[in-house]
N, C-alpha and C positions, 0 to 999 in steps of 0.2 A: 612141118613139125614145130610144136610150139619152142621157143629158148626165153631166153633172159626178158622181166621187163621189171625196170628200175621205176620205182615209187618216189616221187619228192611228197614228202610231207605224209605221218603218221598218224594224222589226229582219225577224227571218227568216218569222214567220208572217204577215206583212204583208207582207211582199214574196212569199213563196212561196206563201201558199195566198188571204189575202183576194182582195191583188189582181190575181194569178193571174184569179179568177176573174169580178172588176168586168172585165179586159181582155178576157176572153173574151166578155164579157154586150156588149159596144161602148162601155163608161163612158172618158174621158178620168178616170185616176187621178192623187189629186194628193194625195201624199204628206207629210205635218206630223210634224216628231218637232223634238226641241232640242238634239240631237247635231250640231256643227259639223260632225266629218270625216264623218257618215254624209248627211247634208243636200249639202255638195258633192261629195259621191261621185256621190249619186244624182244630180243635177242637170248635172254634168260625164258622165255615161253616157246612150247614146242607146235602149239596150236590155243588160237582161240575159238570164241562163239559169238554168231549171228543171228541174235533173234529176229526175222522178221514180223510185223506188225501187220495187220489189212482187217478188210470186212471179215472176212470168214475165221478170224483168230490167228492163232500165231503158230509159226514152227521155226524150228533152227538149223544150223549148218555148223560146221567145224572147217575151218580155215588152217592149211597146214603147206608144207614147202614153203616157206619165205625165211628172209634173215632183214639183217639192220646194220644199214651202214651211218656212226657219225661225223656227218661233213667238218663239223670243228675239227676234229682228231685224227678222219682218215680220209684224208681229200685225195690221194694219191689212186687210195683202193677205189672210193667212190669215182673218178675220173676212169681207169682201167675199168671198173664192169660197166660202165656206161659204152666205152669203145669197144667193147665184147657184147652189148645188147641187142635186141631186138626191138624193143619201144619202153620208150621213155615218158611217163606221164605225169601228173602232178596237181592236186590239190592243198594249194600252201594259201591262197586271198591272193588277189591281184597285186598287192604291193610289195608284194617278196617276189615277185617274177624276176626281179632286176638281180636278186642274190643266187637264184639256181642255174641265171645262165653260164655265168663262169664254167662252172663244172660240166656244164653238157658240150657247150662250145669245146671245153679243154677235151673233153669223153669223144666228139666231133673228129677233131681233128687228129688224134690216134688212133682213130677206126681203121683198119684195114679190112671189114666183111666186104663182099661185094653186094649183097644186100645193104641199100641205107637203112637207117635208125628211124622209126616213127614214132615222131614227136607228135603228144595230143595232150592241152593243156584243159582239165579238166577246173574250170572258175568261174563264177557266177559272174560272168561279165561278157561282153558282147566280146567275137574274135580274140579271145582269148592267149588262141596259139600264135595270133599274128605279132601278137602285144610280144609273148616270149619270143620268138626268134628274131625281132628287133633288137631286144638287150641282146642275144646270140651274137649277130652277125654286127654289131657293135664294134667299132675299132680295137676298143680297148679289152674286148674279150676274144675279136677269130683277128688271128691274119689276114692279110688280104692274098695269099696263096691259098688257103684253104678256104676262104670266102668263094674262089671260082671254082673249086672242086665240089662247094655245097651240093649241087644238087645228084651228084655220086654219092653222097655222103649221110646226107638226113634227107627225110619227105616231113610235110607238116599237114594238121589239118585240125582244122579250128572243129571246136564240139561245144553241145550244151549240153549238160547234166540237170536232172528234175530227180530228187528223192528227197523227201524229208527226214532229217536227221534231229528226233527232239534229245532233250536236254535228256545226259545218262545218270543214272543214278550212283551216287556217291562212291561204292562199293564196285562199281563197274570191271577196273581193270581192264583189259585189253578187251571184253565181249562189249559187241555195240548190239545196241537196241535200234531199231530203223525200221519204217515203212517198207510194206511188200512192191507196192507199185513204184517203179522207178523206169525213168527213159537215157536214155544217152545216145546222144545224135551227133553222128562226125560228119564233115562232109569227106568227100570220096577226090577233088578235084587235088590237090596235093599231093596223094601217092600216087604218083606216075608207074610208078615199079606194082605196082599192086598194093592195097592196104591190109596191113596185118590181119589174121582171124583170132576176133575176140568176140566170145560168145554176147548176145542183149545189147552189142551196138546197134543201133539204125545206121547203116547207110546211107546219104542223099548229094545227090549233088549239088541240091542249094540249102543253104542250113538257114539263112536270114527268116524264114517264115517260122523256124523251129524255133529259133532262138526266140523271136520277139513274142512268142504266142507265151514259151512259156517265163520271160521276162516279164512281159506284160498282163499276166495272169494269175502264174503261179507268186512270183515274187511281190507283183502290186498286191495280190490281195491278202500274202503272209505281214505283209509290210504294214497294208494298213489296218488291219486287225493288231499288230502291235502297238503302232501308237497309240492309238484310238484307243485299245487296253491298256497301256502305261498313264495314259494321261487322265485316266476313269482309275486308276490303281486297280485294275484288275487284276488278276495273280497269273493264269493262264494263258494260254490263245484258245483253248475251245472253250473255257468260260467266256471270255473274249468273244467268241461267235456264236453265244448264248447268248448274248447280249442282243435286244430288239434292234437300238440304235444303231450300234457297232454293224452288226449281220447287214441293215440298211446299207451305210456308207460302203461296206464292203461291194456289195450287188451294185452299186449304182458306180461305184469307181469301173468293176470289171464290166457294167453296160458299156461306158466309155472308151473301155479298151478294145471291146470288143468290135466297135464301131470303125476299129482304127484294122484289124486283123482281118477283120472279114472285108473290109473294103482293099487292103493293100496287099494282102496276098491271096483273092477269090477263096478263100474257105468258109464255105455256107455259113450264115447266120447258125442254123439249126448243127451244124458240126460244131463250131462255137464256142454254143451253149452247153453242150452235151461235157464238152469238155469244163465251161467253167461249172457247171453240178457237180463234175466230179473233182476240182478242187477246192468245193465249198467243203465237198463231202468229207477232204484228205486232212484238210489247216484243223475241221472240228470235233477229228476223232478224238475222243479222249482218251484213249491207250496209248496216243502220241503225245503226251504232257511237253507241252513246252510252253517258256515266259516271255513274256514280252521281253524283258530286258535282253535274252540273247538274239531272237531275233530281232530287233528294233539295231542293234547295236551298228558300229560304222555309219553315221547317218551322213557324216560327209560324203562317203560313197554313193551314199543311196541316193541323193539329192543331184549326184552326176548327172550332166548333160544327156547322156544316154541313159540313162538309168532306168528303174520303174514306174517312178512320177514325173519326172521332166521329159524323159523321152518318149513318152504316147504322149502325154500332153501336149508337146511342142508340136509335133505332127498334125494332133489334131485342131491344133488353134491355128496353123499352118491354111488348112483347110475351112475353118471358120466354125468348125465345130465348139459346142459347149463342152467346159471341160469343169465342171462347178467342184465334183464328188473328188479327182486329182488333184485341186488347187486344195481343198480342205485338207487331204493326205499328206500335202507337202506342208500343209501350215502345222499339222498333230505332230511332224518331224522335227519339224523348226524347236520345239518344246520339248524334244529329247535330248535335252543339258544336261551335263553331269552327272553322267550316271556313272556310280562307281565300277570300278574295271571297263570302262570305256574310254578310249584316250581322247578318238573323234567324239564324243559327246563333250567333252570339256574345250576341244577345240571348238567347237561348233558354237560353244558359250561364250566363250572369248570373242568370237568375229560379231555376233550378233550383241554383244555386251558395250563392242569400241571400236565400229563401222560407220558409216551411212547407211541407210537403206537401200540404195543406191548399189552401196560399195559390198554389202553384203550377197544383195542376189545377184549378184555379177562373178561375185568370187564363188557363191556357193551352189550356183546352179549354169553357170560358164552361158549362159542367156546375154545375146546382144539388147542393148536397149532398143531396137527399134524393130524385135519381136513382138508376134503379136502376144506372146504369153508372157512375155518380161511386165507389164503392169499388172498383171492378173496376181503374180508372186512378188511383187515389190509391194502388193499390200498386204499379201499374207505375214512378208516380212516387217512392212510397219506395225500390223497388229501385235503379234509375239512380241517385237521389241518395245511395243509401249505397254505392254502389261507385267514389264522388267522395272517399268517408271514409278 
């Protein structure tokens, strides 16, 4: 029988696709974020709306049972329903992970269910849940008595999430707009005790193949249809893959990935491709309006060791494979400077502004110099920074 499952973070994919889907599984949803007006929004609303998006048109859903707790004000409460939960999940960006563990560790450790908590950190980044329960089990957040009771206490299990979330319209309020197609993959190897039943998860026991297929597919080629569109000033991302040139770079980046998925984790060439048709198909709907600038944004992240251009790439230089269409991706990023309301775009101007070349693609893509992709990117980075001169 479904009970409690505690939401970090209220923005659009927490409200449109996580707990979408906790509401449909019977979970009472209860939402933690530390945004004042979006904490009494949701809390003063008794239901919102879901439009889903896809080929065949659109329909909606009404989202109902959930409440709002804010961690600024009520950390006591939020602690107490975490140690009364059932699973605990979270869509906040990788770099807030370090601020929700407090609370879950403290929620952790006044558990008394005999069922543990299942923790699944729903973030566009590789192992995700490992990353949180590192801050978790952290000195300065568990004890080290309740650290040996951990596995009585919480299970975990890393997931990747695929849906595209375009930009909403002004007037929105709590109804999110979102693609019909969406996947969410846990692995199974973490809940010992059994894993929660939540309806639209995949189950798998190895998730590496999920994850990299659709890091390296879905996000490389939203990614590079952004630059490539910001740096053409183009307004959209499906104008973006109207674009002859653009659609090109796109295809030839995801040939390269593809090279890299279908040789490292045996999924047919012909499986693939099938798949990347259908994310040409998702990034250029036009019903999904979105701009480059939001997705382009965080380019420090994106530019990560692991990420969607350095990490197939490095693999595949690894191997000795061409990686031409990747290295141009990361050079359109490189050029994502200063964009207003982007902090990493200003930082990313500043390192490439009063670095070395050197000193930059070392900081900004964590590349050892005696990679074989570290000069491939050391001259994408001397290009960008001499057209700064």
């Amino acid at each position: 029988m479904p009970g409690t499952a505690v939401h970090f973070g209220g923005g659009n994919i927490g409200r449109g696709f996580i707990a979408e889907l906790l509401h449909e599984s019977g979970f009472d949803v209860v939402f933690v974020d530390v945004v004042d007006d979006l904490i009494n929004k949701i809390s003063s609303t008794k239901s919102y709306k879901i439009t889903e998006v896809g080929p065949e048109g659109e329909s909606s859903k009404t989202i109902t049972n959930y409440r709002a707790l804010n961690s600024k004000h009520s950390m006591p409460e939020v602690v107490d329903t975490i140690a009364n939960a059932d699973v605990v999940t979270c869509a906040v960006g990788p770099n807030v992970l370090k601020f929700i563990a407090k609370p879950i560790a403290d929620g952790i450790a006044a558990r008394t269910k005999s069922k543990p908590l299942a923790v699944i950190a729903c973030e566009n980044m590789i192992n995700a849940t490992d990353a949180l329960r590192e801050h978790i089990i952290d000195p300065k957040n568990m004890k080290e008595e309740v650290l040996k009771e951990l596995p009585k206490k919480a299970e975990f299990g890393n997931s990747a999430i695929d849906r595209i979330v375009p930009t909403q319209p002004a007037d929105a309020g709590l109804d999110v707009v979102i693609e019909s197609f969406y996947e969410w993959c846990v692995e199974t190897t973490g809940f010992k005790s059994g894993h929660p039943e939540i309806k639209g998860i995949h189950w798998v026991d190895d998730l590496e193949p999920y994850i990299e297929r659709k890091l390296y597919t879905v996000n490389t080629s939203h990614a590079t249809a952004a630059y490539f569109g910001y740096n053409k000033g183009i307004a959209t991302i499906h104008e973006a893959m109207a674009d002859p040139e653009i659609k090109k770079e796109v295809h030839e980046a995801l040939e390269e990935t593809a090279h890299l998925i279908s040789g490292k984790h045996g999924i047919t060439k012909e499986e693939q491709q099938k798949y990347v048709d259908t994310i040409i198909s998702r990034i250029s709907n036009p019903h999904l309006e979105d701009v480059p600038v939001r997705v382009g944004r965080a380019p420090l992240r994106k530019l990560g060791r692991n990420e969607r251009f350095i990490g197939p790439a490095a693999q595949l230089a690894e191997q000795g494979y061409d990686v031409t269409a990747l290295v141009r991706g990361v050079e359109m990023a490189l050029r994502f400077q200063n964009v207003e309301g982007d902090e990493e775009s200003k930082e990313l101007a500043k390192i490439m502004s009063s670095t070395s070349p050197e000193e930059a693609t070392t900081k900004l893509t964590g590349l050892e110099k005696n990679h074989p992709l570290y000069p491939k990117i050391l001259d994408a980075v001397k290009l960008v920074q001499g057209e700064k001169k």
